[in-house]
PAKOLLO-503263 format. One record per residue (C-alpha): residue in three letters; x, y, z. Coordinates in steps of 0.001 Angstrom, whole numbers, plus 524288, in hexadecimal, padded with zeros to 5 digits. Last residue first. Layout:
! residues N
ALAXYZ ...
***
This chain:
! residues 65
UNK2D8066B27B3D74D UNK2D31B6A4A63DADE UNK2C67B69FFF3D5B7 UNK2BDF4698E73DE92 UNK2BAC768BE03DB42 UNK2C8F8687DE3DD61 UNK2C6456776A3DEFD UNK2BBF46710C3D56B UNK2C1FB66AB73CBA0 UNK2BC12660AC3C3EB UNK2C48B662E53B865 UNK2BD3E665483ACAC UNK2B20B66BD93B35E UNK2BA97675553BE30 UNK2C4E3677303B1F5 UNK2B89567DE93AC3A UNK2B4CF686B53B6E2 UNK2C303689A23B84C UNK2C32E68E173A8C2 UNK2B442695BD3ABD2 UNK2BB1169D213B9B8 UNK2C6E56A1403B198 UNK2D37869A093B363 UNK2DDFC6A04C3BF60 UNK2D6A9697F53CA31 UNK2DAA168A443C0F2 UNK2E84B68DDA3BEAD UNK2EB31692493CC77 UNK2E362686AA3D29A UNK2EAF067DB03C950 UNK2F854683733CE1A UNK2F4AD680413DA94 UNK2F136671D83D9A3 UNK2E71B66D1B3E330 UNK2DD96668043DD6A UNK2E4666681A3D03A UNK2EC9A65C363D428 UNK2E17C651033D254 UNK2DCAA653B23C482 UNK2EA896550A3C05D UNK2EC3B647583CA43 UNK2E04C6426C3C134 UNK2E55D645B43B524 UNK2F275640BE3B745 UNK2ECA9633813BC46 UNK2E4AE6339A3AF05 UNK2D6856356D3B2DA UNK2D4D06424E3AD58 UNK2DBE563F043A0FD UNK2DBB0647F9395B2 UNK2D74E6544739E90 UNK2E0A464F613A8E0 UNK2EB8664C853A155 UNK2E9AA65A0639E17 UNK2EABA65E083AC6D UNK2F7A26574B3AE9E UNK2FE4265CD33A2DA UNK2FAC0668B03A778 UNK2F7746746139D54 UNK2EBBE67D423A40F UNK2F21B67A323B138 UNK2FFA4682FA3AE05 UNK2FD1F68DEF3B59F UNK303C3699933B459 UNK30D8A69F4D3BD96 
***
């Protein structure tokens, strides 16, 4: 099953928003959501690099295979 984290509603209100109460529970939720771990450990280590900057994220720092 593919992921569908690259086109959520809730993480582009994010990007335009990232205080919006959306945003923030987004922001919130990926800490812990499974099928973000599975998008995010399947990207290459530069895109998760990235998504690290962007998104203050710092959980998974070693890549899953």
């Amino acid at each position: 099953m593919e992921s569908k984290c690259s086109e959520c509603s809730m993480r582009a209100k994010f990007d335009k928003n990232s205080k919006s109460f959306i945003g923030r529970f987004w922001r919130w939720h990926i800490n812990f959501c499974p099928g973000w771990k599975a998008y995010f450990t399947s990207l290459s280590l530069e895109e998760q690099t990235e998504l690290r900057k962007k998104y203050s994220f710092n959980k998974y720092t070693e890549r899953v295979y």
